[in-house]
Biotite code that builds the C-alpha atoms (Angstrom):
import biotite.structure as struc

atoms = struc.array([
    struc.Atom([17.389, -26.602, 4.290], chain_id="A", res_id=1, res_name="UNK", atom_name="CA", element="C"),
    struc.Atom([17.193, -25.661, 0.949], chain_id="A", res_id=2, res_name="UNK", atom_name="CA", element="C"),
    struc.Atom([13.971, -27.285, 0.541], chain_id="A", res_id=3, res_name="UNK", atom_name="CA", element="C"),
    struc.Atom([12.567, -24.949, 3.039], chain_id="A", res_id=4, res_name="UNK", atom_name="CA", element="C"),
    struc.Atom([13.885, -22.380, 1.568], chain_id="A", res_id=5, res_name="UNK", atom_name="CA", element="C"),
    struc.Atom([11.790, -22.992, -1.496], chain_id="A", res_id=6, res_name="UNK", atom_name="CA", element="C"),
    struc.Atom([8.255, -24.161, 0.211], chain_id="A", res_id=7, res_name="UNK", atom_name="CA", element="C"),
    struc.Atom([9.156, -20.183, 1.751], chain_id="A", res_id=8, res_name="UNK", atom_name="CA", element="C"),
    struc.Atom([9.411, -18.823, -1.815], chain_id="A", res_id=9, res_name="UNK", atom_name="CA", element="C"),
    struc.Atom([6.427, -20.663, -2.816], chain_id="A", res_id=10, res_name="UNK", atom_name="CA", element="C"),
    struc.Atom([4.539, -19.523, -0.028], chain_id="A", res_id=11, res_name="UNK", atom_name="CA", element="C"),
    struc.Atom([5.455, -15.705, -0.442], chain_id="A", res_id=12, res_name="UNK", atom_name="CA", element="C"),
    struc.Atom([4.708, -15.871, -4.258], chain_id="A", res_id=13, res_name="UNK", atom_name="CA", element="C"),
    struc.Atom([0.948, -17.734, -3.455], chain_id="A", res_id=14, res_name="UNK", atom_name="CA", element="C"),
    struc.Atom([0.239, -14.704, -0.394], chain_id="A", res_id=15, res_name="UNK", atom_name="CA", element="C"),
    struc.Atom([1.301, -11.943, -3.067], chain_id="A", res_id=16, res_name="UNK", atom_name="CA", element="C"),
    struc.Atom([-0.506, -13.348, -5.522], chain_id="A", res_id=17, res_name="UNK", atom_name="CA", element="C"),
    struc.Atom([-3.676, -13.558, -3.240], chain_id="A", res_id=18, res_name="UNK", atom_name="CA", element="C"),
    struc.Atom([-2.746, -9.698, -2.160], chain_id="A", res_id=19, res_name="UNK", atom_name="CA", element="C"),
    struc.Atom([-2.529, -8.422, -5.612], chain_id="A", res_id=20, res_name="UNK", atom_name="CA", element="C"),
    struc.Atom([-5.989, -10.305, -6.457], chain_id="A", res_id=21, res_name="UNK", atom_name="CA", element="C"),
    struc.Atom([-7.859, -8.539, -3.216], chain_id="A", res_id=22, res_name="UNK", atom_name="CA", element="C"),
    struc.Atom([-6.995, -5.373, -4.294], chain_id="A", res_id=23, res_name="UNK", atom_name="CA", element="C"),
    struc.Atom([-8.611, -5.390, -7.540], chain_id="A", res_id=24, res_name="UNK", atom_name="CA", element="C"),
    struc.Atom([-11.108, -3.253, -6.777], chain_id="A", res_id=25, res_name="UNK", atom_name="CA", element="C"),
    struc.Atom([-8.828, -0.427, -5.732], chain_id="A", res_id=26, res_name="UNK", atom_name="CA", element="C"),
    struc.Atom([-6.219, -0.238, -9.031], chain_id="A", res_id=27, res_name="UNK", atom_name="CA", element="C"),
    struc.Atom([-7.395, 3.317, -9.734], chain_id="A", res_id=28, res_name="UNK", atom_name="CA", element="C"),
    struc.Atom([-6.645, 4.414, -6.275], chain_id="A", res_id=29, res_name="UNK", atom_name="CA", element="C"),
    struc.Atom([-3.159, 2.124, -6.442], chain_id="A", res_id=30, res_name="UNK", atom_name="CA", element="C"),
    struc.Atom([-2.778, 3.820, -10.018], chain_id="A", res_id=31, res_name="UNK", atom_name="CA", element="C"),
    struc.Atom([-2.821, 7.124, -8.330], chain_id="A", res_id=32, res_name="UNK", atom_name="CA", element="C"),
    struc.Atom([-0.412, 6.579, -5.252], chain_id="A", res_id=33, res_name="UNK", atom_name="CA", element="C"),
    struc.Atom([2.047, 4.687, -7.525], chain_id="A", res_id=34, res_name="UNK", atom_name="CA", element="C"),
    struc.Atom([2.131, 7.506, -9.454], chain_id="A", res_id=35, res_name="UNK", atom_name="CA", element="C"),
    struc.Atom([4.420, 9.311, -6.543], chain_id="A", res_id=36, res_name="UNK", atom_name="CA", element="C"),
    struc.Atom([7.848, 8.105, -6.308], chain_id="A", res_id=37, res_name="UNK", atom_name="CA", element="C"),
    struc.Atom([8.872, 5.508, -3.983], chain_id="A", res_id=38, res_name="UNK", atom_name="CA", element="C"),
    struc.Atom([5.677, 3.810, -3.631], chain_id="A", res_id=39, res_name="UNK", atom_name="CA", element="C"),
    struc.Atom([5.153, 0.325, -5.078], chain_id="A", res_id=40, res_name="UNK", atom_name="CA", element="C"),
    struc.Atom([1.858, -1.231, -5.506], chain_id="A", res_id=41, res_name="UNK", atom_name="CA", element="C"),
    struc.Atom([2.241, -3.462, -2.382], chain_id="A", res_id=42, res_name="UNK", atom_name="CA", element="C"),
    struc.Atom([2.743, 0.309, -0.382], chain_id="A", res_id=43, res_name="UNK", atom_name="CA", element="C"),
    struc.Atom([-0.142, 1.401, -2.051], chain_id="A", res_id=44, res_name="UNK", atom_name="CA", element="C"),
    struc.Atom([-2.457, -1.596, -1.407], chain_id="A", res_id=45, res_name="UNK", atom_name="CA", element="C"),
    struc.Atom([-0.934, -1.517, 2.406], chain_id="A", res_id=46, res_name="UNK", atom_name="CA", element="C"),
    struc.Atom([-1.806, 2.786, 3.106], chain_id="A", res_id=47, res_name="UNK", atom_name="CA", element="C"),
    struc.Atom([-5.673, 2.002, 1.313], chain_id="A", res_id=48, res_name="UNK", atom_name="CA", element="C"),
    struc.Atom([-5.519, -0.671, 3.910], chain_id="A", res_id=49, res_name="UNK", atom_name="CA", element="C"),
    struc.Atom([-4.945, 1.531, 6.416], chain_id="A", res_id=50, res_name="UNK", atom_name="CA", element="C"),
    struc.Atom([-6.963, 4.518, 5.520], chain_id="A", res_id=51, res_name="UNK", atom_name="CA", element="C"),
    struc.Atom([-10.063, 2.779, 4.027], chain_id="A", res_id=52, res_name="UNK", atom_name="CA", element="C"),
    struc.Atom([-11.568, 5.540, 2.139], chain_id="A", res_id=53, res_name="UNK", atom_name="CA", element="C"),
    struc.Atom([-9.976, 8.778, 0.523], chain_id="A", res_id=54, res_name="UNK", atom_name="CA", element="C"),
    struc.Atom([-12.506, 10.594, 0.040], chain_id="A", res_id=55, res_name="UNK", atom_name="CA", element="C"),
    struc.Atom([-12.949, 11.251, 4.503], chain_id="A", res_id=56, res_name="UNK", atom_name="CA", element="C"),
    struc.Atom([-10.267, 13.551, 3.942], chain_id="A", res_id=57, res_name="UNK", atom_name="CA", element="C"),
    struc.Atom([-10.597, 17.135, 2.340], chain_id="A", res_id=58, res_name="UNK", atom_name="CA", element="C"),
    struc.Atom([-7.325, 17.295, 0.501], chain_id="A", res_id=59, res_name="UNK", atom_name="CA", element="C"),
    struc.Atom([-4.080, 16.269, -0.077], chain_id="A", res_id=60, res_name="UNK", atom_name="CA", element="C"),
    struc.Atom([-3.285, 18.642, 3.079], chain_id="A", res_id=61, res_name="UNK", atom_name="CA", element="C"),
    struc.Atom([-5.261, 17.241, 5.205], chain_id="A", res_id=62, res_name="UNK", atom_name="CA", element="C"),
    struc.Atom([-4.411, 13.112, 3.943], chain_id="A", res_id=63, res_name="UNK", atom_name="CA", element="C"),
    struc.Atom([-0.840, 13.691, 4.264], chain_id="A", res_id=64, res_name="UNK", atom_name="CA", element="C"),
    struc.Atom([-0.183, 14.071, 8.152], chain_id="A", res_id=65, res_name="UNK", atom_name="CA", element="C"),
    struc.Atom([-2.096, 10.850, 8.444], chain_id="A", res_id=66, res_name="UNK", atom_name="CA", element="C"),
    struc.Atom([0.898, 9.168, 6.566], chain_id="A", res_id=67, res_name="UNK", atom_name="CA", element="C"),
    struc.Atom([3.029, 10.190, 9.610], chain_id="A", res_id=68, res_name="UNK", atom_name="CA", element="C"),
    struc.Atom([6.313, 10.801, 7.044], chain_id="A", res_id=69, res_name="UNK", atom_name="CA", element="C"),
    struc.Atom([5.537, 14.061, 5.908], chain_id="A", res_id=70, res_name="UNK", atom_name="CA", element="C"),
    struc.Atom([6.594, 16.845, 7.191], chain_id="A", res_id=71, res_name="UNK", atom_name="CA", element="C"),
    struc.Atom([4.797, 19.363, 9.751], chain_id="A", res_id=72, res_name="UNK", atom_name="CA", element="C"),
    struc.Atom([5.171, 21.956, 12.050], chain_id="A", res_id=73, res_name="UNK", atom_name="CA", element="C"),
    struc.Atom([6.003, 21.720, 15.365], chain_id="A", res_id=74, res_name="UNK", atom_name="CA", element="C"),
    struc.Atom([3.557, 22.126, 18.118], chain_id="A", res_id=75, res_name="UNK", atom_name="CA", element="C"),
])
């Protein structure tokens, strides 16, 4: 078991490494989000993922509903 255990490690360490490399490109946009507390570069690389580009939304007031944890009023 403990042999799997390591091939598991292994294989976690070569997918972040391959993660971290892909997002190259965006480090000034990762630079920016990990600036805020709470979010690590892996959180960072995983909301550019999601939202593509920044710059389709107006402001921070209109990006931050999209993250779905902040808050806003009720309908």
């Amino acid at each position: 078991m403990p042999d799997r255990l390591e091939r598991d490690d292994a294989d976690v360490k070569v997918l972040k490494e391959r993660i971290l490399k892909a997002a190259e490109p965006f480090m000034g946009q990762i630079a920016i989000l990990t600036s805020m507390k709470g979010v690590s570069v892996f959180i960072a690389i995983a909301i550019i993922s999601d939202i593509i580009e920044a710059n389709r939304f107006r402001d921070a007031k209109h990006f931050t509903p999209h993250l779905r944890s902040a808050p806003h009023a009720a309908n």
